[in-house]
C-alpha positions in Angstrom: 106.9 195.6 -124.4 108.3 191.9 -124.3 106.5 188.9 -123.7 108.6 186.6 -121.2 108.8 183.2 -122.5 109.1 179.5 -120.5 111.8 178.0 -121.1 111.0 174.3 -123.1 111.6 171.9 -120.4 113.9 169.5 -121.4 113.2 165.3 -121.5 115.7 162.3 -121.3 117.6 161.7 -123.9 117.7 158.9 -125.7 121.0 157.9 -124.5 119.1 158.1 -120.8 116.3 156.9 -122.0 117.9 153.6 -123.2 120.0 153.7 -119.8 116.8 153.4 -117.9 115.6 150.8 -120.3 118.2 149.2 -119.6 118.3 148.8 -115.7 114.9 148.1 -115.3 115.4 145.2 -117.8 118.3 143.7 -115.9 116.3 145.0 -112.3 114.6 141.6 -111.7 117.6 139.6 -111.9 119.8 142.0 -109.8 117.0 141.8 -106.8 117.1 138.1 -107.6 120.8 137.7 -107.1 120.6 140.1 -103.9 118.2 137.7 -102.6 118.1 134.4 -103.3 122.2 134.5 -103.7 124.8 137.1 -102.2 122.1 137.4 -99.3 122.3 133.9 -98.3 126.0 133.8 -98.7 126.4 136.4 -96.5 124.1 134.7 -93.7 126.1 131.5 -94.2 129.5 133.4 -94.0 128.0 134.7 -90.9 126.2 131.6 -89.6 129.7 130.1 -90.1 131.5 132.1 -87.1 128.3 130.6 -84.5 127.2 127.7 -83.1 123.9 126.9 -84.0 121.4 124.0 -83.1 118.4 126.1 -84.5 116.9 124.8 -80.9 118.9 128.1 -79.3 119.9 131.6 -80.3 123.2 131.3 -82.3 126.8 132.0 -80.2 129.9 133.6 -81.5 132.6 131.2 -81.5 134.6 133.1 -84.2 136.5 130.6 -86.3 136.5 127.6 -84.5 134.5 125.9 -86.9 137.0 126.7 -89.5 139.6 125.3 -87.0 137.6 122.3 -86.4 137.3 121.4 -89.8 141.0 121.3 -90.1 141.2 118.2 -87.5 137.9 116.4 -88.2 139.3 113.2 -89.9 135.3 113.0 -91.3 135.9 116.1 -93.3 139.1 115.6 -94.5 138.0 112.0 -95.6 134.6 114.0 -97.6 137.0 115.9 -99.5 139.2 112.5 -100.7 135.8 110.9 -101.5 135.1 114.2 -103.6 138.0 114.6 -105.1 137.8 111.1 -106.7 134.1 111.4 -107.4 134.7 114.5 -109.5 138.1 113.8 -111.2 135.8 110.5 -111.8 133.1 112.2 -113.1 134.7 114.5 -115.6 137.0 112.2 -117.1 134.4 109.3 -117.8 131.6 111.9 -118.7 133.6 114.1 -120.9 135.3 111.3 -123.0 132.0 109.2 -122.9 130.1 112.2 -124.2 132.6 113.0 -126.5 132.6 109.6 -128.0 129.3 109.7 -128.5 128.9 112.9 -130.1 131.5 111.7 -132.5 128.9 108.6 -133.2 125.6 111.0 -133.0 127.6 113.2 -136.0 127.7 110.2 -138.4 124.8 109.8 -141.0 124.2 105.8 -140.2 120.5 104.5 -140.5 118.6 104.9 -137.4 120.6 107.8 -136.1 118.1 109.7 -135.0 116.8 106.7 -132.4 120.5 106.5 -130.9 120.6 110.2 -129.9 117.1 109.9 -128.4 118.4 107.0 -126.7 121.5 108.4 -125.6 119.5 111.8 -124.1 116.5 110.5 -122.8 118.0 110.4 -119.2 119.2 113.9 -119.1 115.4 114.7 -118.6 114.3 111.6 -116.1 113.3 113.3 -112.3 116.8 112.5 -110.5 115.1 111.0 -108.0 113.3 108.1 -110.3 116.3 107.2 -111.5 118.3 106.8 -108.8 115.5 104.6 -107.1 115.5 102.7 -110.5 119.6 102.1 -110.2 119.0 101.1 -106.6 116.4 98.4 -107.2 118.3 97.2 -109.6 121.4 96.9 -107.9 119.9 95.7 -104.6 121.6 92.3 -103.1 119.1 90.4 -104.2 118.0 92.2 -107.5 118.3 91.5 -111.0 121.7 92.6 -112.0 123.7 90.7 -108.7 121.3 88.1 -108.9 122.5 88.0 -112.9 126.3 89.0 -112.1 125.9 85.6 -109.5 124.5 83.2 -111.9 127.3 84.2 -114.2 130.1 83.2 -111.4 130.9 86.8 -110.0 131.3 86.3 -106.2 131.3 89.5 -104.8 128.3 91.4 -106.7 127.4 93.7 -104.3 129.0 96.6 -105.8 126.5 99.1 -104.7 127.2 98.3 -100.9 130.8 97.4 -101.4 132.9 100.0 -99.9 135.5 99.6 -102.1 133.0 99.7 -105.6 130.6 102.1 -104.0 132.0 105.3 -105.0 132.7 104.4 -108.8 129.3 102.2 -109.0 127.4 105.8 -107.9 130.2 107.7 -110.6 128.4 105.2 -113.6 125.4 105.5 -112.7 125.7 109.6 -112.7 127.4 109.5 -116.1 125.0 107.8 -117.3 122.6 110.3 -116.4 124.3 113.2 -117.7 126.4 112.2 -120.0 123.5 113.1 -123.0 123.8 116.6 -122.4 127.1 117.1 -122.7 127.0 114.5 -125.9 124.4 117.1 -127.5 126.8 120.0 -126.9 129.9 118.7 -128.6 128.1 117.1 -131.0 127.2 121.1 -132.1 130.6 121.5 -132.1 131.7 118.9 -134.1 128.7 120.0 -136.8 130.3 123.2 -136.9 134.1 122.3 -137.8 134.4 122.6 -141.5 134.6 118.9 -143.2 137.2 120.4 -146.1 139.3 120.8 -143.2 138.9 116.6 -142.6 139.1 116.1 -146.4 142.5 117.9 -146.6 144.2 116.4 -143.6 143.3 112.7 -145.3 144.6 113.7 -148.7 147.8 114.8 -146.9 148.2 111.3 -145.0 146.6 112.6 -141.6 145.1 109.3 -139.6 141.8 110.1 -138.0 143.6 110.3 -134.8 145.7 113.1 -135.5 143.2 114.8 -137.7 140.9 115.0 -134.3 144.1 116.3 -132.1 144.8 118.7 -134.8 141.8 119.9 -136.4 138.9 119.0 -134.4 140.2 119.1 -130.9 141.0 122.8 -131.2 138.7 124.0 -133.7 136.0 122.5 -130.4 137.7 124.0 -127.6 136.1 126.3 -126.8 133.2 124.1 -126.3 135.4 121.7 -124.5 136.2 124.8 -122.0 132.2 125.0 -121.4 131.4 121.5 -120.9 134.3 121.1 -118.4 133.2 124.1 -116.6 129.6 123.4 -116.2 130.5 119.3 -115.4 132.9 120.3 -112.9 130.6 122.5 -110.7 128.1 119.5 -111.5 130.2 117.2 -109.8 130.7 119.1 -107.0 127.4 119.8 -105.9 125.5 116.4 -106.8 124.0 115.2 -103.8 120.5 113.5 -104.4 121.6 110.6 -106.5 124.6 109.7 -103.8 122.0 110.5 -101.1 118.8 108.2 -102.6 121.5 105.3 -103.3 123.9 105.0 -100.6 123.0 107.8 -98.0 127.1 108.2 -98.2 127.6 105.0 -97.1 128.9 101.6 -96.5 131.6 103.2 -94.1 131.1 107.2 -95.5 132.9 105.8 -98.6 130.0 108.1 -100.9 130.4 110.9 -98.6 130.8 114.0 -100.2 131.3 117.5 -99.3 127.9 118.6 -99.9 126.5 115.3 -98.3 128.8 115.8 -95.0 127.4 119.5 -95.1 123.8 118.0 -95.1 124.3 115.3 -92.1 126.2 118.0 -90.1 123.2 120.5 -90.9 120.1 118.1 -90.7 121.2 115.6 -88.7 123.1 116.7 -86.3 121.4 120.1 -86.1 125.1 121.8 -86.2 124.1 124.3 -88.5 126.8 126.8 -87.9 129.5 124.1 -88.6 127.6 123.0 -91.4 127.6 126.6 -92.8 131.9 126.4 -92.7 131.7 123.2 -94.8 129.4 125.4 -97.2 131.7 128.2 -97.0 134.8 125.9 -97.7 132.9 124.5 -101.0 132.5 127.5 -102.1 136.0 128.6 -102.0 136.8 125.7 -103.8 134.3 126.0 -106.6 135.2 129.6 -106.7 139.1 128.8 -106.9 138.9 126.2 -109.6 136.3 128.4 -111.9 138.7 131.3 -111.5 141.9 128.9 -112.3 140.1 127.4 -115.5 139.1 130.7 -116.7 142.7 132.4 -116.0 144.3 129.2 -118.2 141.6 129.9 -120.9 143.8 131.8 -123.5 146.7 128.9 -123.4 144.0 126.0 -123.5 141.2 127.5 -125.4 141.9 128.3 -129.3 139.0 131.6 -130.7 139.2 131.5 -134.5 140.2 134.9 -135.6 
């Protein structure tokens, strides 16, 4: 007579086991982009095809907003004024910061002090510092008051429609420009100074030993920090919106700002939701053409 046996039941393996690990590791942020991101997307994608006042139930209207948009000389003036804001933006901010990274990477006496200095108002509140520039640059505050006793006539560059928009573009720089200094000036620590040492022996100027040697052994870096000041640019909106409000004459109005008047304002929320929708077509598009022109731009040391 035989005696039966159970079969052993069998457990995960540890390929599954690590599998499970695994998702339930990365589960937080996958509910987190479901609901705090590709949810809301899709509502404003949807929003976008209504009118909306928030005071009445939202009516189809398909894509008349879109069509709108198209004809509204106020929009098509928004994305002028942000075009030049963020071409204005990345080239003063990336050669400012690269500047200074070069002088933050030298050994002279008090260096430490100077890159304090230089990032100290990466971590001011935005809105602090925006009230500080607006005091100062009030019609009758320090610096006109200062630029008048000095024989400047018109001062008032703050509310001057045609200094407005590159006053605000300085004033931003100034406020970011140390965290993109602190990230080339890793960079530049890690191209090899042999490298440097050779090119002077063979003649190089320090001109062309940075568009030769360190310009490409840093761009990949460079990549990054035009990426992430690029999106920047496009969605700053509390330092325009402390200091001018978009104005004098919507010559600070930017996409996101127009979004924001047409949303709060005006309470046209489902035409506010197709200005959304068309920024982030925008930002999408230029992130996907910078990343697709990353192999001819963009040396990776074997």
């Amino acid at each position: 007579m035989t005696t039966g046996t159970r079969p052993a039941r069998r457990g995960l393996s540890r390929h599954q086991r690590e599998g499970w690990l695994g998702w339930l590791v990365v589960l937080p942020y996958v509910l987190g982009m479901l609901l705090l991101v590709t949810g809301p997307l899709i509502a404003v994608l949807g929003i976008s095809l209504t009118q909306w006042s928030l005071l009445d139930s939202p009516r189809w209207v398909g894509a008349k907003n879109y069509l709108r948009l198209a004809n509204d000389p106020a929009f098509l003036r928004s994305v002028g004024v942000t075009a030049v804001f963020t071409l204005g933006i990345l080239a003063v901010n990336i050669s400012a910061a690269l500047g200074l990274a070069s002088l933050m990477n030298t050994r002279l006496r008090g260096i430490g002090i100077f890159r304090t200095l230089v990032f100290s108002p990466v971590v001011m509140p935005v809105v602090a510092w925006a009230l500080v520039w607006k005091f100062l640059l009030q019609p009758q505050g320090p610096v006109n008051m200062g630029l008048q006793n000095l024989g400047v006539a018109d001062s008032n560059v703050l509310f001057n429609p045609s200094t407005a928009l590159w006053t605000v573009i300085v004033i931003e720089v100034i406020k970011s420009v140390g965290l993109n200094a602190v990230i080339f000036l890793s960079a530049l620590q890690g191209v090899p100074p042999e490298l440097h040492e050779a090119a002077r022996l063979d003649g190089a100027t320090p001109w062309q030993a940075f568009l030769r040697i360190t310009l490409p052994l840093i761009s990949p870096t460079f990549f990054l920090v035009f990426i992430i000041t690029l999106i920047g640019a496009l969605k700053v909106f509390t330092p325009i919106f402390v200091l001018t409000g978009g104005g004098p004459a919507d010559s600070t109005t930017t996409l996101i700002l127009y979004m924001f008047k047409q949303g709060f304002q005006f309470f046209e929320f489902g035409y506010a939701s197709a200005v959304a929708a068309v920024l982030f077509v925008l930002v999408l598009a230029l992130t996907l053409a910078q990343w697709s022109l990353r192999r001819r731009l963009v040396f990776y040391e074997d």
